[in-house]
N, CA, C and O atoms as a Tinker XYZ file with bonds, in Angstrom:
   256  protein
     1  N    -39.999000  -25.112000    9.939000    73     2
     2  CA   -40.704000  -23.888000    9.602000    64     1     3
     3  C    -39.994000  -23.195000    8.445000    63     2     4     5
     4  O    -38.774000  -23.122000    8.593000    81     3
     5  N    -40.464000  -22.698000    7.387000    73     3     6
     6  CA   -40.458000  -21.710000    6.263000    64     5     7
     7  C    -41.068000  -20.249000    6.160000    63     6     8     9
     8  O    -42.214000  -19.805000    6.235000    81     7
     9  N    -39.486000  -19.546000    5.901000    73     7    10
    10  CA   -40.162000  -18.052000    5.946000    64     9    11
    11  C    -41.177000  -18.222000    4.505000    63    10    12    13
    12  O    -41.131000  -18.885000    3.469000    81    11
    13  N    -42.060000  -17.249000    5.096000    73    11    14
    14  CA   -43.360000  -17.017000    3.857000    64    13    15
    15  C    -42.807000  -15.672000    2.842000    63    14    16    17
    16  O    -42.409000  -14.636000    3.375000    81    15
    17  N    -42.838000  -15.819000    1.489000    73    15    18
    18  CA   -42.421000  -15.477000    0.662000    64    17    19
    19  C    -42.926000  -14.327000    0.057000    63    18    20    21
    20  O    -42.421000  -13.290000   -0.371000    81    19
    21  N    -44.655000  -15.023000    0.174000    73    19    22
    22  CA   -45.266000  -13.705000   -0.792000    64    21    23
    23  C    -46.800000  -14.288000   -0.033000    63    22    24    25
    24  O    -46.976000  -15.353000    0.559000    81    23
    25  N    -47.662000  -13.320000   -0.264000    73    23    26
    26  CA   -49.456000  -13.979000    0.023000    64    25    27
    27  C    -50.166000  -13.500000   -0.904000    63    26    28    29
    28  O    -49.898000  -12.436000   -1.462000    81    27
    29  N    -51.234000  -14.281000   -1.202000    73    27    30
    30  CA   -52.188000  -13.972000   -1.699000    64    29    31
    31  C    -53.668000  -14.309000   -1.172000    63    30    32    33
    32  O    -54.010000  -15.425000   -0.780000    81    31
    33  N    -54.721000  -12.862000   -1.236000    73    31    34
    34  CA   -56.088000  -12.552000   -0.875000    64    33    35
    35  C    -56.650000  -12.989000   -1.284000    63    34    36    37
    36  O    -56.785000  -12.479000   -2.396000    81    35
    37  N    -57.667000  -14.350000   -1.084000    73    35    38
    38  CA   -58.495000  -15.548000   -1.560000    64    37    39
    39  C    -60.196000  -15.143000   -1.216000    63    38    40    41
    40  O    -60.817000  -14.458000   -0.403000    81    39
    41  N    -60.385000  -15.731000   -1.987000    73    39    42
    42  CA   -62.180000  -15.084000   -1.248000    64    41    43
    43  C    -62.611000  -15.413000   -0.003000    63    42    44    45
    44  O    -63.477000  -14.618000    0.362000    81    43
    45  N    -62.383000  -16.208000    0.759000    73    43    46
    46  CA   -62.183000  -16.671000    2.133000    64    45    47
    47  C    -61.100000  -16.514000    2.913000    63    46    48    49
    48  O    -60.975000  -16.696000    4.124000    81    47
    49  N    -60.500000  -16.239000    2.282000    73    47    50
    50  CA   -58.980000  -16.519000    3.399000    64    49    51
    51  C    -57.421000  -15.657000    2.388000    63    50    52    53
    52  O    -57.283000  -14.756000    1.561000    81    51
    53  N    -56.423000  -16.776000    3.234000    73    51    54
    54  CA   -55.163000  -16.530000    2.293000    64    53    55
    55  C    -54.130000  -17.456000    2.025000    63    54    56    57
    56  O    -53.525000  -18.091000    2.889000    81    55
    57  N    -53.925000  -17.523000    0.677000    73    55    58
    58  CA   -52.580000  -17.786000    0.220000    64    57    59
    59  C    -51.312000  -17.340000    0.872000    63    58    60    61
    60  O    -50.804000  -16.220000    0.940000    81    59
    61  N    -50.850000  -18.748000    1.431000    73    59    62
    62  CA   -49.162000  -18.322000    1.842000    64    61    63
    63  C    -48.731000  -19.064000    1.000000    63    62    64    65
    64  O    -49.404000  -20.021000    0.618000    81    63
    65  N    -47.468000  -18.792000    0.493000    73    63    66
    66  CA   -46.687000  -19.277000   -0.328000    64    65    67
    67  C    -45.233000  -19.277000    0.629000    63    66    68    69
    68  O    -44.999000  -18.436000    1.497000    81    67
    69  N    -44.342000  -20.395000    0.267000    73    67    70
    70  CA   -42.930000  -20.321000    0.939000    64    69    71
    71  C    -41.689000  -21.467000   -0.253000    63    70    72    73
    72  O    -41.891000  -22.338000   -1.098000    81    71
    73  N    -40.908000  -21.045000    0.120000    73    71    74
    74  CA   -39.901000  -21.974000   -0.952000    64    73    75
    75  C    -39.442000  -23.610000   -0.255000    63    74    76    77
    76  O    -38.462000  -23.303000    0.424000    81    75
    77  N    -39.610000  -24.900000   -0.109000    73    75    78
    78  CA   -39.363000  -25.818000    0.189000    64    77    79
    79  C    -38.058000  -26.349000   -0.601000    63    78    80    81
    80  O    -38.298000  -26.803000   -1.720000    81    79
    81  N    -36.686000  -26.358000   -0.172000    73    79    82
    82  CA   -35.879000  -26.321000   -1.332000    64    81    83
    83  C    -35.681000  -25.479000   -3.079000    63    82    84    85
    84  O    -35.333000  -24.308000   -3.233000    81    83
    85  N    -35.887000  -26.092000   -3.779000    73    83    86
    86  CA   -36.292000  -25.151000   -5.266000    64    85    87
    87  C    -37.404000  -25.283000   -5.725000    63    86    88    89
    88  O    -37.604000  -25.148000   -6.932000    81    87
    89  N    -38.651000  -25.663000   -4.608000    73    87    90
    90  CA   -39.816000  -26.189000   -5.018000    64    89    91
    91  C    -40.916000  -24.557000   -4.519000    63    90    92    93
    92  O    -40.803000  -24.247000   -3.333000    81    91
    93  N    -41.603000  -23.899000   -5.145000    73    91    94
    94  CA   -42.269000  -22.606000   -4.568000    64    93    95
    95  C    -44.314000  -23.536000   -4.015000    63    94    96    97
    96  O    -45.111000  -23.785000   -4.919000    81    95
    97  N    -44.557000  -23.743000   -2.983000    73    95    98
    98  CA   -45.595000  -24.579000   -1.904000    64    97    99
    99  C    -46.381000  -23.227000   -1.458000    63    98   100   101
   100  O    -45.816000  -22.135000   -1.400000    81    99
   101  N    -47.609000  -23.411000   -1.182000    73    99   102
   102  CA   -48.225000  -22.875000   -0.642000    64   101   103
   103  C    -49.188000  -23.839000    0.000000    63   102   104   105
   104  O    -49.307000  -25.041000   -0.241000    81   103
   105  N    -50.047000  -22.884000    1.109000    73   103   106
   106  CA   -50.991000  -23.051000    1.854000    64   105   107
   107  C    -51.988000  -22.022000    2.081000    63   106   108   109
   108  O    -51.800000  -20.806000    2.112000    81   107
   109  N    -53.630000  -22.990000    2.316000    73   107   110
   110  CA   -54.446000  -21.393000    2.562000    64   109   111
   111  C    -55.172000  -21.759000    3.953000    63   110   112   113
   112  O    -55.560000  -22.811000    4.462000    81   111
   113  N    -55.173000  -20.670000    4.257000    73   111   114
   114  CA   -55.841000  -20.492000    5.951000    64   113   115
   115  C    -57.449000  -19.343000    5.493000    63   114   116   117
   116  O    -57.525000  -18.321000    4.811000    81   115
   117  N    -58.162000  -19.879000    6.004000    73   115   118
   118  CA   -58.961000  -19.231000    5.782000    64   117   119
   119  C    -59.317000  -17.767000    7.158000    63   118   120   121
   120  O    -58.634000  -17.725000    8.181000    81   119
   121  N    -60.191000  -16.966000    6.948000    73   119   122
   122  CA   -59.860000  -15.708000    7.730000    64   121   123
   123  C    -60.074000  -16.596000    9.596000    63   122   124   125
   124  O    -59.547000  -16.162000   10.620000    81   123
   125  N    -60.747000  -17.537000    9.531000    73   123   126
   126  CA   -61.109000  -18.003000   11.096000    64   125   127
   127  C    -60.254000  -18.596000   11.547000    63   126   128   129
   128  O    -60.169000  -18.533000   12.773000    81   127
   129  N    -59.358000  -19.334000   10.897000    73   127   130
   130  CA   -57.651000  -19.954000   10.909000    64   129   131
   131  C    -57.251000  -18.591000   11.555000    63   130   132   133
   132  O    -57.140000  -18.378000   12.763000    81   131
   133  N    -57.045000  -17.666000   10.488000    73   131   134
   134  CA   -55.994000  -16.843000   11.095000    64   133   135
   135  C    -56.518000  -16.038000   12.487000    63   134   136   137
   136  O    -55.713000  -15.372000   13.138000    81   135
   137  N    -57.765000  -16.144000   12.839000    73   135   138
   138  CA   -58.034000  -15.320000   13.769000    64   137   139
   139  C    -57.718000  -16.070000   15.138000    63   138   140   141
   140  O    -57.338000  -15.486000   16.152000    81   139
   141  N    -57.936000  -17.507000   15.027000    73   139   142
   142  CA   -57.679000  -18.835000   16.173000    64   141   143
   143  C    -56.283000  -18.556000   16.158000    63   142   144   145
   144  O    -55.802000  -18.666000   17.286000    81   143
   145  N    -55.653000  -18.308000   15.482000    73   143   146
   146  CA   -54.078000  -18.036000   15.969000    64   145   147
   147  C    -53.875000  -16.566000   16.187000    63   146   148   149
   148  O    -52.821000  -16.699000   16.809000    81   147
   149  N    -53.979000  -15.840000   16.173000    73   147   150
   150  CA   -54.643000  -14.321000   16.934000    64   149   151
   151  C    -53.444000  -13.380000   15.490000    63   150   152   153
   152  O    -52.744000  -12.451000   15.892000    81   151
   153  N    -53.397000  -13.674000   14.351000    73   151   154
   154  CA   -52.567000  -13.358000   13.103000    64   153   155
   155  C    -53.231000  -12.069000   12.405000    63   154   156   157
   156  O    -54.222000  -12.477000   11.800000    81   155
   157  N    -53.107000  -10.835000   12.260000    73   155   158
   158  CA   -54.146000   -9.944000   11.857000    64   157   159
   159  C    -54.091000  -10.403000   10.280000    63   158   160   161
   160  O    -52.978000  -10.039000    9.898000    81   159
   161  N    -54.618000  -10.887000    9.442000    73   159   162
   162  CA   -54.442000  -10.951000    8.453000    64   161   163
   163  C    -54.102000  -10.490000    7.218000    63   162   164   165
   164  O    -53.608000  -11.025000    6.225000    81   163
   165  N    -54.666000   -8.784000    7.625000    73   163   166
   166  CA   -54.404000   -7.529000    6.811000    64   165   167
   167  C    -52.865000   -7.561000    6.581000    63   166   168   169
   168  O    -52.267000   -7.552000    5.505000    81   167
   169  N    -52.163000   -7.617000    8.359000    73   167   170
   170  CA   -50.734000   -7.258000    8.143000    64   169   171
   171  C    -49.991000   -8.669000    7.854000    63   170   172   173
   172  O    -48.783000   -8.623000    7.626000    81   171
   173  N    -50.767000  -10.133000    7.853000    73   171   174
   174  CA   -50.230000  -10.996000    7.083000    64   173   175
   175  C    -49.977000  -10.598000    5.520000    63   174   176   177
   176  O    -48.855000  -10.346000    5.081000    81   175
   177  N    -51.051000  -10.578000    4.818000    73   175   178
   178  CA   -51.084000   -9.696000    3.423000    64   177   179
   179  C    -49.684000   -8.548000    3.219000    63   178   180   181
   180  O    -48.640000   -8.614000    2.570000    81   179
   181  N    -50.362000   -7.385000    4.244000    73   179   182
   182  CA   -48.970000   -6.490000    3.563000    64   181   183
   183  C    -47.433000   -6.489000    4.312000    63   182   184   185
   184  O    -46.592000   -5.627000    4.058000    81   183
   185  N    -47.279000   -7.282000    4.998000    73   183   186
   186  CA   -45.976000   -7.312000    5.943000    64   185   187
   187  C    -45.363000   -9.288000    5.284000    63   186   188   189
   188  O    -44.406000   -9.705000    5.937000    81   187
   189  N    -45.819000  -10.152000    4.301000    73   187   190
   190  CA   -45.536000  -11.315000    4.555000    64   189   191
   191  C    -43.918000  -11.728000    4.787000    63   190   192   193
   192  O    -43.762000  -12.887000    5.172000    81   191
   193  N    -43.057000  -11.165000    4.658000    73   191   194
   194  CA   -41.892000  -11.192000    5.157000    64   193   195
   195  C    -41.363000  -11.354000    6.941000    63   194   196   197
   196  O    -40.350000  -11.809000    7.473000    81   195
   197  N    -42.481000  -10.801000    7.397000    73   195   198
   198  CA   -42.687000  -11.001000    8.816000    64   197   199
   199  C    -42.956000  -11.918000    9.522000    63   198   200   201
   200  O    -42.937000  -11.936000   10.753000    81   199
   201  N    -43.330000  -13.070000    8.525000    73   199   202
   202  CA   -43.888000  -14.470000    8.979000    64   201   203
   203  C    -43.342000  -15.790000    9.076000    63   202   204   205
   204  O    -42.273000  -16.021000    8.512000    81   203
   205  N    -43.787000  -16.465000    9.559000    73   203   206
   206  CA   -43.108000  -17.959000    9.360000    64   205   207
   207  C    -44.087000  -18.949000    9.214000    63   206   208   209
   208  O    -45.220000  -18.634000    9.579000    81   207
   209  N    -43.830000  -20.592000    8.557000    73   207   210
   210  CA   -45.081000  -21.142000    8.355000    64   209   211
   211  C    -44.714000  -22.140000    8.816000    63   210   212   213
   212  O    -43.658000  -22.657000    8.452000    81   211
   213  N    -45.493000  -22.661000    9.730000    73   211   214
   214  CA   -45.141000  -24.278000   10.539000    64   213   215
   215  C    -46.051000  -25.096000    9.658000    63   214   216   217
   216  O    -47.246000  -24.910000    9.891000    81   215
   217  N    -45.737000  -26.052000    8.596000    73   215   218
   218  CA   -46.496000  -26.699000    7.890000    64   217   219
   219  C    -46.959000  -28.266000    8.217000    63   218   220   221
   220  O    -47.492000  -29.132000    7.523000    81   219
   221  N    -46.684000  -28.239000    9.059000    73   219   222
   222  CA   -47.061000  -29.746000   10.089000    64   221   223
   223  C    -48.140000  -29.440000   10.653000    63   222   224   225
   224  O    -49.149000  -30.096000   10.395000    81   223
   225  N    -48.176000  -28.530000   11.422000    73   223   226
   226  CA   -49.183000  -27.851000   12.016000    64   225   227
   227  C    -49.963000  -26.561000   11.528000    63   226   228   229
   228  O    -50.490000  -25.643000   12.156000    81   227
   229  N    -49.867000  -26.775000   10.458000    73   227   230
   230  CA   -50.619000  -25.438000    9.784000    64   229   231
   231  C    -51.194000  -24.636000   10.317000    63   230   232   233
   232  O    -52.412000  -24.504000   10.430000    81   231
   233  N    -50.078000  -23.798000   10.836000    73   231   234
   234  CA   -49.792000  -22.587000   11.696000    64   233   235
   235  C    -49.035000  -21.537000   10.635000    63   234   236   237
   236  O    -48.374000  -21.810000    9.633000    81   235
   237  N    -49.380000  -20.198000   11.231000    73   235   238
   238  CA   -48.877000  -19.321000   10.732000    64   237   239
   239  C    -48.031000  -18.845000   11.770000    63   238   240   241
   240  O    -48.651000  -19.036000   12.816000    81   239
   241  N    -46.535000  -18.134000   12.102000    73   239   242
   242  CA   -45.471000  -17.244000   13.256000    64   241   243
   243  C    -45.214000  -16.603000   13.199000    63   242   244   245
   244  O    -44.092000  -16.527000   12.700000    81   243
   245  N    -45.991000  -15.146000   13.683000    73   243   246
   246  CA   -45.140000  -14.167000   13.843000    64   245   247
   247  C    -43.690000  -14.008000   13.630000    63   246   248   249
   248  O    -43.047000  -14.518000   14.547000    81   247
   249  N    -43.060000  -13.528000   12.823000    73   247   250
   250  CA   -41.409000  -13.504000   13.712000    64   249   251
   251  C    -41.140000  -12.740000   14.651000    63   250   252   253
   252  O    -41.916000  -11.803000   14.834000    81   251
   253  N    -39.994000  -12.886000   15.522000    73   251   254
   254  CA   -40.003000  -11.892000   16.682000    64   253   255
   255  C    -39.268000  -11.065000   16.638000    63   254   256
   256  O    -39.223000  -10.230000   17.541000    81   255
């Protein structure tokens, strides 16, 4: 898992972005992704420091 870095608001969904070594990766979840994982998306957007990204399972984690 990779802390998420920064996001970005897609017309469907969102951009996570995270650092994989010196490489900057992203992924997009669209808004029904994030709702199946119960993720408010708003506070994905303005909190993304709060998150974690399981990229095997393209999941988004709360941190705790």
């Amino acid at each position: 898992m990779y802390d998420v870095l920064t996001t970005k608001r897609m017309e469907n969904g969102v951009a996570v972005y995270w650092l994989e070594g010196n490489e900057r990766k992203y992924d997009t979840f669209n808004f029904q992704d994030l709702i199946d994982q119960k993720i408010n998306a708003l506070d994905l957007l303005d909190n993304p420091s709060g998150y974690k990204i399981d990229v095997s399972d393209h999941k988004v984690i709360m941190k705790k």
